[in-house]
MIROMAR-389351 format. One record per residue: residue in one letter; x, y, z of N, C-alpha, C, CB in turn. Coordinates in steps of 0.05 Angstrom, whole numbers, plus 5000, padded with zeros to 4 digits. Each point is the difference from the previous one (the first is absolute). Glycine has a CB too. Example, Ala and Ser with C-alpha at 12.3 -4.5 7.8 and 13.67 -1.06 7.14 Angstrom:
REM MIROMAR-389351
A526448865156498250245000501850245000496249775025S503150444961501650245001498550225014502449874957
//
This chain:
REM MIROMAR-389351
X450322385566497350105007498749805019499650244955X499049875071499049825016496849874988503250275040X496949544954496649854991498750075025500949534969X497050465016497750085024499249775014498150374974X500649655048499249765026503349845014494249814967X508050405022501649765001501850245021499749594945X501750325078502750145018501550104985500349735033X501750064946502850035000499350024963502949695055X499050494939500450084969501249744992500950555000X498549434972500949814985503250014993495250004984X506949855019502349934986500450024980500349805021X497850164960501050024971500050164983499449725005X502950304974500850254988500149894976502350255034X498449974945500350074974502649804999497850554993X502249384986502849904985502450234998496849684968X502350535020501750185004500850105019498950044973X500050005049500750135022501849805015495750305000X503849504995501449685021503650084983494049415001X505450604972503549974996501250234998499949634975X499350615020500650275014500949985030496550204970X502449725043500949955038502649824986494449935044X505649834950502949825005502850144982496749505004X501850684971501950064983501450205016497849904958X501150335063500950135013500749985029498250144965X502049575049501249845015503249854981494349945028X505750004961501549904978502150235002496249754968X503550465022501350234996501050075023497650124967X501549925062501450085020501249795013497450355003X501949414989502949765015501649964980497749715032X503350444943501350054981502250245012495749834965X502950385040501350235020501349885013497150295005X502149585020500949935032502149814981495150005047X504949874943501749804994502950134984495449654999X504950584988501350114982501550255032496149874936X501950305081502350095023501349775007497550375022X500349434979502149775030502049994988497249665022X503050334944502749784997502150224993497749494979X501350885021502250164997501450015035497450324950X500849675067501949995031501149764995497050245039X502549594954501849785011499749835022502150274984X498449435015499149865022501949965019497149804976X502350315041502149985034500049775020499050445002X502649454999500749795029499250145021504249784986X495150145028498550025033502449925024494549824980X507850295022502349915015499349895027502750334975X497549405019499649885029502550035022496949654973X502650365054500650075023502449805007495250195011X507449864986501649834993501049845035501550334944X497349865072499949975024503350015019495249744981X505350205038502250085017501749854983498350085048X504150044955502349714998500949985023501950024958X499449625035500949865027502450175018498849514973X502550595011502850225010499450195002503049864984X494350265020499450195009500450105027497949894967X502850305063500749965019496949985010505250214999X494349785029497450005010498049924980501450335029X498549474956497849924990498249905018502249934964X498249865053497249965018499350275013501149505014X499950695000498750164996498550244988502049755019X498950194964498850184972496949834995505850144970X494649515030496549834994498850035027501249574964X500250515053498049955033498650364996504549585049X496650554941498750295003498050014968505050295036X495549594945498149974982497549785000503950184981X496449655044497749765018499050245019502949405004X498650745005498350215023498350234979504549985046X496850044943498450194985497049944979505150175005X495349594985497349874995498249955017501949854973X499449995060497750005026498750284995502749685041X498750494956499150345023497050064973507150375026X493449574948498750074979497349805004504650164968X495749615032497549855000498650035025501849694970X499850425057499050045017498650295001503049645016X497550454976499150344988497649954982505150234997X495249594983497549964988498749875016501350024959X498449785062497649865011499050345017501949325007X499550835006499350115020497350264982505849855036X495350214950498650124980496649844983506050194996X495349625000497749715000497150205025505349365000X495850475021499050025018498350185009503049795000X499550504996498150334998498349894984503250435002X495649614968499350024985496949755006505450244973X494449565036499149815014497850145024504849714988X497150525026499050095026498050194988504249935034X496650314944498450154987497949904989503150214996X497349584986496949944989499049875018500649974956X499149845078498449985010498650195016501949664992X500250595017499150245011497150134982505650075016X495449974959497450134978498149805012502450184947X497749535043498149845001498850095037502449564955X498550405055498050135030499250184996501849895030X499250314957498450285000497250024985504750215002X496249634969497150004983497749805009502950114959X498549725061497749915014498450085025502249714980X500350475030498650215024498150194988504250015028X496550044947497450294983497849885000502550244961X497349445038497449884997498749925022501349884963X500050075058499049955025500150255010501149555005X495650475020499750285013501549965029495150124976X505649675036500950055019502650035003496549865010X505450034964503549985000499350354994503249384974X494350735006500650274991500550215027496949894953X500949995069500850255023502449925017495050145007X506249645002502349955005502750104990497149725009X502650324963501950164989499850295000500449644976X496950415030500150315003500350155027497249954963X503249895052500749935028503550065001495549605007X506350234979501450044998501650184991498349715008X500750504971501250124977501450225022496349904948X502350175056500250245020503249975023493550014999X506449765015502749925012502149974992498049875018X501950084958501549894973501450194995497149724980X501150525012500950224986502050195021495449974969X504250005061500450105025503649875004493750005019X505749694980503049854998502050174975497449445014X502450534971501050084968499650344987498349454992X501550665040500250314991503950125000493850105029X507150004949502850125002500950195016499749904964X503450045035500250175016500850254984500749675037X498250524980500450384980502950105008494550255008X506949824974501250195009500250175011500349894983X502050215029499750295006499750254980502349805034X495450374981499650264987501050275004496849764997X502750374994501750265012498650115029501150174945X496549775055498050085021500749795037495750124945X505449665047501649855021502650105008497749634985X504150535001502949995015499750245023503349854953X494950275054500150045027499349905025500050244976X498249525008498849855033503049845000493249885002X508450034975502549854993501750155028499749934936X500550315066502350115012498650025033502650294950X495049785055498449965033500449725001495850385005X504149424976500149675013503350015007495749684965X505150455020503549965009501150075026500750124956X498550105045500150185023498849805027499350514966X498249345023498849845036501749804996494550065011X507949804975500949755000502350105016498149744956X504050505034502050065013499350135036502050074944X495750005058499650075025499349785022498850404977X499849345015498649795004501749834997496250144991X507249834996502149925011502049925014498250104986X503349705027501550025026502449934975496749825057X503450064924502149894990498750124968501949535040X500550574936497850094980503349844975495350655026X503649204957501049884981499950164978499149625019X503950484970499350034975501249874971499050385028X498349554963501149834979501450204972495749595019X507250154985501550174971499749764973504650345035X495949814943499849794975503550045001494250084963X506649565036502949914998500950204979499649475013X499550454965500750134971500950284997496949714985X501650445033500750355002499250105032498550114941X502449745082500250135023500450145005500149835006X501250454980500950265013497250134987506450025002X492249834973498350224988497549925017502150074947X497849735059497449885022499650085035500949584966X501450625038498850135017499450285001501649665016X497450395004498350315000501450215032494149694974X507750485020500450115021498250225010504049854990X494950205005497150155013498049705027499250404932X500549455057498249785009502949925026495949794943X506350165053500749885023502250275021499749414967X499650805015500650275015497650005028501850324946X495949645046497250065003499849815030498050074939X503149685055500449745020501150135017500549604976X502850415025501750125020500650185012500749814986X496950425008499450165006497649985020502450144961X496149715044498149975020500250035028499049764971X499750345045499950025031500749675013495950464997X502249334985499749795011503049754989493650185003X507549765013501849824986499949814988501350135020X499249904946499149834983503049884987494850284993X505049385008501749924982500350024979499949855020X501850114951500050034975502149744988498950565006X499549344974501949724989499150014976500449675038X501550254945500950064970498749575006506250604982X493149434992499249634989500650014972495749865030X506250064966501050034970498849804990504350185003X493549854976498449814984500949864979497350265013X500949464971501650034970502749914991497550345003X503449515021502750014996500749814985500750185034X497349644956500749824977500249964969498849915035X500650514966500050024972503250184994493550004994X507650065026503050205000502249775006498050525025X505149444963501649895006501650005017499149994973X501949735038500049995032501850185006498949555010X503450634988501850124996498750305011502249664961X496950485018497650125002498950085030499349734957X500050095040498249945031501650065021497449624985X505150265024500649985012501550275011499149534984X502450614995500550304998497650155011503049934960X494750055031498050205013499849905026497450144961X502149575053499449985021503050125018496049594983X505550475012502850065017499650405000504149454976X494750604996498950225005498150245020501349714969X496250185024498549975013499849925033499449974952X501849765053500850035030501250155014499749704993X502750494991500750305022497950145000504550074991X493449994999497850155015498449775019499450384957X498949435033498349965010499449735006499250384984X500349455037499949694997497449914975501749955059X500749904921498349904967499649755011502550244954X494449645031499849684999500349974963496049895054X505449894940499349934971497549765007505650104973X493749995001496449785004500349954965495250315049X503149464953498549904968497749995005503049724980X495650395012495649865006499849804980496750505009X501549375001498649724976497650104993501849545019X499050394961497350134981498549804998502050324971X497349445034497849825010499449855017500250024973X497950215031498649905025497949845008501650315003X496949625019497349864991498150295009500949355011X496950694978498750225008497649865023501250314949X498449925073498649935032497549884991501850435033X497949604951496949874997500349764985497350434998X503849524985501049614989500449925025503049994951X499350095071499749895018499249915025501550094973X495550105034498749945010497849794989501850405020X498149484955498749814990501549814996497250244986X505349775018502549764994500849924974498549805038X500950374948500950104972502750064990496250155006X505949754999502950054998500949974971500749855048X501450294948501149934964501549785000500750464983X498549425005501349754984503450005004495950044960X504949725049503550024998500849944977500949875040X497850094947500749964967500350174985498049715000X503950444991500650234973500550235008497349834972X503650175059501750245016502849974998496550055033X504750114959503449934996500050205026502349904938X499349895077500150125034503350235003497349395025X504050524949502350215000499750214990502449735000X494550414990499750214992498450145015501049854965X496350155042498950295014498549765022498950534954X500649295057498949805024501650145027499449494967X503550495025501650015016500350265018501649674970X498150435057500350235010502350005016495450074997X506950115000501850095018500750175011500649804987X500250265039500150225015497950085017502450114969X495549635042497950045009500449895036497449974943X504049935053500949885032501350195007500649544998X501450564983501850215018498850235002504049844988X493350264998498850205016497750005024501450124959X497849655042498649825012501750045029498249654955X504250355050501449905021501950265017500049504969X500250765001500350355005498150095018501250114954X495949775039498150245012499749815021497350324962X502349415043499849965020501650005022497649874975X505150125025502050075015500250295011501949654973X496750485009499550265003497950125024501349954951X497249895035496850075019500749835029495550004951X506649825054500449955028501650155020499249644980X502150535008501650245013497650215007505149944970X492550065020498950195017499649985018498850104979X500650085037498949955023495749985010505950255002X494449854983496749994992498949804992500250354991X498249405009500149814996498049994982502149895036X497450184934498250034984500749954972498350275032X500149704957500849874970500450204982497449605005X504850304991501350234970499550134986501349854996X498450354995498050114971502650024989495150325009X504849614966503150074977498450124969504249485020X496750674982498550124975501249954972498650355031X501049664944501049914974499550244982499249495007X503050654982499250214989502449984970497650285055X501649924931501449914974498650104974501549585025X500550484953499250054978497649744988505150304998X492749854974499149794988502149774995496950334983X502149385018500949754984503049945008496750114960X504249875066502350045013499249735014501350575004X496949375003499249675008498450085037505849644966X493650565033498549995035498349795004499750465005X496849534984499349875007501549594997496550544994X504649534981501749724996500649895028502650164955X499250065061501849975017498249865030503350454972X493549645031499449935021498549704985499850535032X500049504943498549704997502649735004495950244957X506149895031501849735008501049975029501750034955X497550165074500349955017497649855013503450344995X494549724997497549845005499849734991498150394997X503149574977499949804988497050034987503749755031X495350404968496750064984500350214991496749825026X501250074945499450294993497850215015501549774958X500150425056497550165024500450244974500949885074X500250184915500150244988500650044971501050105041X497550034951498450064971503850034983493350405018X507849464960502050094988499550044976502449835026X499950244951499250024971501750274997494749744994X505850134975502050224983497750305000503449564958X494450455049498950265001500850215014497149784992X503050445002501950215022497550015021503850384965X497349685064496750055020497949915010500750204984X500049535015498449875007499649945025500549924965X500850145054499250065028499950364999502549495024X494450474991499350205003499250175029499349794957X500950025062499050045029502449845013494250034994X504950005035502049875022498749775003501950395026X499949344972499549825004501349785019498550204963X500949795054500849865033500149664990496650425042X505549474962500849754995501449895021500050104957X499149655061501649945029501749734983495650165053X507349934956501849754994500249765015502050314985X498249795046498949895020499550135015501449724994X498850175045499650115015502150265010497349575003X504250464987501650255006500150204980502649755025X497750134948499650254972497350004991504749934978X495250435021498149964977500550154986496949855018X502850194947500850034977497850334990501749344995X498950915001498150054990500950104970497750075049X500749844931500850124970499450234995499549654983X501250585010499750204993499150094962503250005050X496050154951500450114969502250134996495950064994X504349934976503150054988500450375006499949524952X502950425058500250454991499850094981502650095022X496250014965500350304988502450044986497650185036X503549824940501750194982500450315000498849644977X503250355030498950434999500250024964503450335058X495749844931500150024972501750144996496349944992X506150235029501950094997503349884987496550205033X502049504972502449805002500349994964499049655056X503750164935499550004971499049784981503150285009X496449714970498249874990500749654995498850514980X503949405031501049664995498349985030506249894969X493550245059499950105025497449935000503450365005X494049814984497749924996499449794989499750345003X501349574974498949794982498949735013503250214968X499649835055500549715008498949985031504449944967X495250345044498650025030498050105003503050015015X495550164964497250034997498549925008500750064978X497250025040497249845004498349934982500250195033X500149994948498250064969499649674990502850574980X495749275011499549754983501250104983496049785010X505349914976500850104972498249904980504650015013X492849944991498949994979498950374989498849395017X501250765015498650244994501450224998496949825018X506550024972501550225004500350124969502549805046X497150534959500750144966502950034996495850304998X505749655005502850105001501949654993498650545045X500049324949502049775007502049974973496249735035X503450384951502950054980502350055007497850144978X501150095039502450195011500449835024498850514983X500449355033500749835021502349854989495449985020X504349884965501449764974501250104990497549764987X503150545013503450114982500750065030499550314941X499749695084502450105013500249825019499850474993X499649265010500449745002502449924990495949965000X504250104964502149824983502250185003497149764962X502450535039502750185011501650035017498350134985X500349725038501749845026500749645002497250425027X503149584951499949685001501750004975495149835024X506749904975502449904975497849914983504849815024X496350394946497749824980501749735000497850424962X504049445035501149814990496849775018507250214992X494149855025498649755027497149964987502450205055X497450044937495950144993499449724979500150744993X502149304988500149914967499649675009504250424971X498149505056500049685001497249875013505550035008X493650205010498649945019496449974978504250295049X495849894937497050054982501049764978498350665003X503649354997501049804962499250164978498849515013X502250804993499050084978503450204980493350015033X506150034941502750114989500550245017499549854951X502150385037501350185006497850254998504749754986X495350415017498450235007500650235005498349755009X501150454979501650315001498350145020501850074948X495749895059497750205016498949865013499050284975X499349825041498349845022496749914978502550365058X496849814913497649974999501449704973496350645019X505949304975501149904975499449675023504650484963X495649535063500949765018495949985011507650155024X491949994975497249955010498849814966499150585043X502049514938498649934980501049774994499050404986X503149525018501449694998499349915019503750034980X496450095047497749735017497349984997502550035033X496250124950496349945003500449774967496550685027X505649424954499849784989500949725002499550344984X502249655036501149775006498649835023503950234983X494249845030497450055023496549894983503350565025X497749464949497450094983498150195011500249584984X500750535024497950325010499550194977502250025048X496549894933499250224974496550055005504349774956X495650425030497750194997498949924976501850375025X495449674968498650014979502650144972494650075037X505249694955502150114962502649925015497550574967X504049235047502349945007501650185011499449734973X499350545039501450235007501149905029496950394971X505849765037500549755037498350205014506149755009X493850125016498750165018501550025024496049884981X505250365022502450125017498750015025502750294966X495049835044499249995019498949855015500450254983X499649465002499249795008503549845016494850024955X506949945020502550055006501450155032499049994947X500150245049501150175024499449825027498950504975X497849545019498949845031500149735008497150294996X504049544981501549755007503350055010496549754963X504950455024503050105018499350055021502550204973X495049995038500150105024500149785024497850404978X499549445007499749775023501449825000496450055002X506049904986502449825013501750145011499849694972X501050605029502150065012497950095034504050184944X493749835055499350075022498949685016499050574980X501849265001498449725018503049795004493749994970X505549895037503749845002499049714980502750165068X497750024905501949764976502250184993495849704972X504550575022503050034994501550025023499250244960X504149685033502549985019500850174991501149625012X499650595018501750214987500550205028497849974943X506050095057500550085017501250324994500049485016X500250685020501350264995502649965008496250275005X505649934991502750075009499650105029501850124952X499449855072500650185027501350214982500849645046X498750574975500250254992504250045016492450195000X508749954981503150035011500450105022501350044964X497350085048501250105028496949985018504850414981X496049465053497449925007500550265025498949364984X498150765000500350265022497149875014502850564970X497249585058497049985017498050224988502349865049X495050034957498550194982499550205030497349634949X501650635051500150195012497949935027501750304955X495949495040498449965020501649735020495250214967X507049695020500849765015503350235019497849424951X501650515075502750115012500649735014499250575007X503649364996501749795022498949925019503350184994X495950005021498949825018496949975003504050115021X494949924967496949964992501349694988496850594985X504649445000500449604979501349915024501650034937X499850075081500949815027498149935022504150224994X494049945005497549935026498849804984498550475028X500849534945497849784983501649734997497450384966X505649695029501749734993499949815025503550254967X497149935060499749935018497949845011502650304996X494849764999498049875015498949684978498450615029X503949314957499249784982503449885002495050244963X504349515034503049825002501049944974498749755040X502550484939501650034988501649734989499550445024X501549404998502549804986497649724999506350225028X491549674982497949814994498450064962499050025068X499950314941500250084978501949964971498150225036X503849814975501750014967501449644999502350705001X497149185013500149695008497949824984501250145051X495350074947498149944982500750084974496850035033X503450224966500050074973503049834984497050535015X504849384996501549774990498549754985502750145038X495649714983498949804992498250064988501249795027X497350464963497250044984501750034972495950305038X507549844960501149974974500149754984502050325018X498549524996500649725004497849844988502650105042X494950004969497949834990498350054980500249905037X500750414950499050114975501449914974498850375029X499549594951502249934976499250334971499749225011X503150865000500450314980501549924973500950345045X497849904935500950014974502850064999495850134985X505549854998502250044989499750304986500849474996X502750565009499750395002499749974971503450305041X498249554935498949994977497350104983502949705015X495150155000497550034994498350235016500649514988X500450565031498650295011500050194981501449945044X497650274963499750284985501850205013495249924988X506550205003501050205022498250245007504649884985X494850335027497950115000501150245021496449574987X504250714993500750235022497850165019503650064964X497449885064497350135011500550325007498649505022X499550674982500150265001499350115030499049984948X501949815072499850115027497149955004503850375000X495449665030497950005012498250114995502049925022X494849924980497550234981500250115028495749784956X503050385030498050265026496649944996504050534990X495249455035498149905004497550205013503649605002X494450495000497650155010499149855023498650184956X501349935060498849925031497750255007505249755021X494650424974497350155015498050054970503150335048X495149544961497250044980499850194978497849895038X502750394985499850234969501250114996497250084997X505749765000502650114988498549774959506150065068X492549724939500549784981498350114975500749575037X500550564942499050014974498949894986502050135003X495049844987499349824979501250094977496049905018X504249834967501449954975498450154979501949545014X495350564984499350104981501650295006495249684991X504750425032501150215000503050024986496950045041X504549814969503450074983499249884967504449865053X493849994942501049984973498450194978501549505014X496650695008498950284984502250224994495449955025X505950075005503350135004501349934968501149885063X499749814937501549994980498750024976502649775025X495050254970499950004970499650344995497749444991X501750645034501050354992502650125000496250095018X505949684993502550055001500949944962500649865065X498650004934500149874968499450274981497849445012X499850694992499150144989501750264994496449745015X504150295012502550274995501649964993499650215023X501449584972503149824994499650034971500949595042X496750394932499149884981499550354977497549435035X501350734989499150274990503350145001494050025021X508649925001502250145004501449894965500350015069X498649804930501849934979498650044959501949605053X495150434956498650194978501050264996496349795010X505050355014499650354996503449944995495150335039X507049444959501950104993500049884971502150095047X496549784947500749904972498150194978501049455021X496850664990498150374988502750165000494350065031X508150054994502050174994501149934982500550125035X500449534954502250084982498849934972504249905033X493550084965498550004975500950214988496149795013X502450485012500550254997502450084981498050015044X503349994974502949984995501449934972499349885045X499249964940501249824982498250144977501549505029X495950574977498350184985501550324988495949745033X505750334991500450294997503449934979496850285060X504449534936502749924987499549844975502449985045X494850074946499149884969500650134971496549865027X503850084964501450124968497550114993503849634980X495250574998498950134982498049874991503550204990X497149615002499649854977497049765016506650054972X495149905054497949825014498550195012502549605009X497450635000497850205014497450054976504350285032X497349734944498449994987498149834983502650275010X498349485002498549794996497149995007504049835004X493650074980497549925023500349945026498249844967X500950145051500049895028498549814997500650365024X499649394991497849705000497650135016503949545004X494150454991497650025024498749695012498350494973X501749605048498449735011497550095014504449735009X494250184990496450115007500449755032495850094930X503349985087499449845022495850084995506450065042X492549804964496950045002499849995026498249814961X500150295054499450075038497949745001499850665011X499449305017498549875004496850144992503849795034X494550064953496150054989499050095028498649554958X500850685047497950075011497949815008501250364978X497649665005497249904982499949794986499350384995X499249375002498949794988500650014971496649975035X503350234952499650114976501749934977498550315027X504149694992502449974976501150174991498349744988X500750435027501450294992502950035006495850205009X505149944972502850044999501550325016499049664951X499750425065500450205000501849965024496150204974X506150015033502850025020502049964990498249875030X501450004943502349934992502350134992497349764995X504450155016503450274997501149844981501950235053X500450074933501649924993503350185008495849784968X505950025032503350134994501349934983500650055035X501150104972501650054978503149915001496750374994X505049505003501949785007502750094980495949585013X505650514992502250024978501749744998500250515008X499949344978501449764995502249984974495649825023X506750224990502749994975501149714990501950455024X497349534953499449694988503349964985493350024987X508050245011501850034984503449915021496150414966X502649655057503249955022500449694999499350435041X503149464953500449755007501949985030499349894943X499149935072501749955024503049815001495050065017X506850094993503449914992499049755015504550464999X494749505021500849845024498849794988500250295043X500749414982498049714994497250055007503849675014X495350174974496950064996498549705017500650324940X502149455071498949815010498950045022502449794980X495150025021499750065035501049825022496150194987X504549995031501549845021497650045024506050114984X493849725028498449955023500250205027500749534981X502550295027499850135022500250334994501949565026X498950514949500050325001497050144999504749974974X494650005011496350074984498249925007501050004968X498749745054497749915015499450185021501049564989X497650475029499250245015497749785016501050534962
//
């Protein structure tokens, strides 16, 4: 009880109450002491450490000394963040109190917000300006690049789009740039490039994926040489030897004017990549987002090339669904279908490779493998449920970004496709020096370091997409996937009115005994009118159900049979 005039309650207690508290302290380190000694007391196995006859022991302690630097250095750097944040707050709560840091910051907010706006996807309402920007790049052309993904080059091009080229009044070149090539084995590679060159003069290229971006370096802002592993994405190859195509090229004209070479290509195939590693800047917007170039964008390499980026083509929705998944303009965050993307992904692809490549067990279905990777991912849902769709759109975006390796088969017999004739590939082979050419693409093999066919994916491709080039041939996606869910629908009702026939059917071959059984009723209630609660609409039928037939057959369920 607190005395009066006084803060703090008094300490002192009853006699009884004082040995009540210890008697029942007493009692529970009586407990603790009676588990401890049923577990048992355990040794703490100390770290018996290398032995001397161990092989590579110094290097086994030089990578366990590196590995403690990288940790304490990880914790200072974190230090530091954490350092930078609470003096940041501290400016701010002192800017709330001062009036003039307050309008300076409100000065700023606004530019701020302007720097740090995202970039949107594409919508359904853009893929027609998508296909008029296409259309001014191939016309606005002297030389037109099309970029292929190493991994599935027959599926990365579009014979409509380079039908469309060689078909022009105006004489337009055409060059294959086989992208990516450092995620396919060198082998691989080298087969498609022998391919591919009976149609059309190929460059192999790698883009570097770090770059400095134009504005760090107009303030002299450059990245750090510290913590770039230069044998992984720094490194760009195949950029001299295209560098040295078009310009060799553009000196045989006779017209003395600077190049336009256009860059055209499925989503995430590496275009804009392709002009930033020839710039050596980042001039153009990249990212695993599908669409992100949206307009024509004029990039001078130097004084003889200039570069224009295009937006990606168009999927026809005619093509099939491994076809779309992976060349879609559609984002995959906004895609509804990406299940079905991810079963016909894994249905062209070796599960084995799938199993080494995810680290995950064996798997009978595509939804059994989504669920072992969202748990092995920790991708669960409220109540530990996985989350597949989270799952899906992490498959999608590695097979469409270059972290998975994974190659196609050449197809067994190399026929010409119907828009390429002999001597159309002899006037183009001709007006480019062929044996300099394949002299580069030697030394760009040379200077790339490729996976091992071991670790690739094998990956069956299904021929060339087909691609939309005129505006209002191009379907919005709400439209086909209204198509399909009314295709669903008749598909769903065809299979109601045959399973009503053999009810029928099975109704009219019933014994005596069961006709004359009660019938089950089931009441369905309609939707309330009225506020009221009223029950009125409500139907009923009438259901004949034979409780007495036992089914001969297995009663297990099997998946692939009974799933739907």
């Amino acid at each position: 009880m607190k005395r009066p005039k006084l803060k703090k309650a008094s300490k002192r207690m009853t006699c009884h109450k004082r040995y009540k508290i210890q008697k029942k302290v007493r009692e529970h380190s009586r407990k603790l002491r009676k588990e401890a000694k049923k577990r048992g007391h355990k040794k703490t196995k100390k770290d018996p450490g290398i032995p001397n006859e161990a092989p590579f022991k110094q290097e086994v302690l030089r990578e366990a000394e590196l590995r403690k630097q990288r940790l304490e250095e990880l914790r200072e750097k974190q230090k530091l963040a954490r350092q930078k944040e609470v003096a940041k707050k501290r400016k701010l709560e002192a800017a709330k109190n001062d009036p003039k840091a307050k309008k300076k910051l409100e000065k700023k907010e606004p530019t701020q917000k302007r720097q740090t706006k995202p970039l949107t996807p594409v919508d359904n309402n853009s893929r027609k300006l998508f296909c008029r920007e296409l259309k001014k790049v191939i016309e606005a052309s002297d030389v037109v690049l099309e970029v292929l993904d190493a991994r599935d080059p027959l599926g990365s091009r579009c014979p409509q789009v380079e039908q469309a080229i060689l078909q022009l009044e105006e004489k337009k070149m055409l060059v294959f740039v086989l992208n990516k090539i450092d995620l396919v084995p060198k082998e691989n590679v080298e087969k498609w490039l022998k391919y591919l060159q009976n149609e059309l003069p190929t460059v192999l290229f790698k883009s570097s994926t770090q770059l400095t971006d134009k504005n760090m370096q107009a303030k002299g802002l450059g990245i750090r040489s510290c913590g770039i592993d230069v044998s992984k994405g720094n490194t760009c190859a195949g950029s001299q030897c295209l560098i040295k195509l078009l310009g060799d090229y553009s000196r045989t004209q006779k017209e003395s004017k600077t190049l336009k070479v256009g860059v055209i290509g499925f989503p995430n195939v590496g275009k804009s990549s392709i002009i930033n590693s020839l710039k050596q800047i980042r001039t153009c917007h990249v990212g695993l987002v599908r669409g992100i170039t949206k307009h024509v964008q004029e990039v001078h390499i130097d004084k003889q090339v200039k570069m224009l980026d295009s937006p990606s083509i168009i999927a026809s929705p005619a093509n099939l669904k491994v076809a779309l998944a992976l060349r879609s303009v559609t984002d995959i965050e906004k895609l509804g279908n990406s299940l079905e993307a991810v079963k016909a992904i894994l249905k062209h692809s070796n599960q084995q490779k799938i199993m080494l490549q995810y680290n995950i067990p064996d798997f009978k279905n595509p939804l059994e493998f989504l669920t072992l990777l969202a748990q092995k991912r920790g991708m669960l849902k409220k109540g530990g449920v996985p989350d597949m769709e989270k799952a899906a759109r992490m498959l999608l975006y590695d097979w469409t970004g270059a972290k998975i390796s994974y190659h196609s088969h050449l197809p067994e017999n190399h026929e010409l496709p119907p828009h390429l004739s002999e001597s159309t590939i002899e006037g183009i082979q001709r007006s480019f020096n062929m044996e300099e050419l394949h002299v580069s693409n030697t030394n760009t093999i040379k200077a790339v370091r490729f996976p091992n066919m071991a670790s690739s994916i094998p990956f069956h491709s299904t021929g060339p997409t087909s691609g939309v080039l005129d505006e209002n041939e191009v379907v919005e996606e709400e439209a086909v996937e209204q198509e399909e869910m009314e295709a669903d629908g008749q598909e769903v009702e065809a299979k109601v009115e045959v399973l009503g026939s053999e009810d029928g059917d099975d109704a009219d071959i019933e014994d005596d005994d069961v006709a004359e059984a009660e019938p089950a009723v089931i009441s369905t209630k309609g939707k309330q009118t009225s506020g009221k609660g009223s029950t009125a609409g409500a139907e009923q039928r009438q259901l004949n159900i034979d409780f007495t037939t036992v089914n001969q057959e297995d009663d297990a369920y099997d998946f692939n049979k009974d799933y739907f």
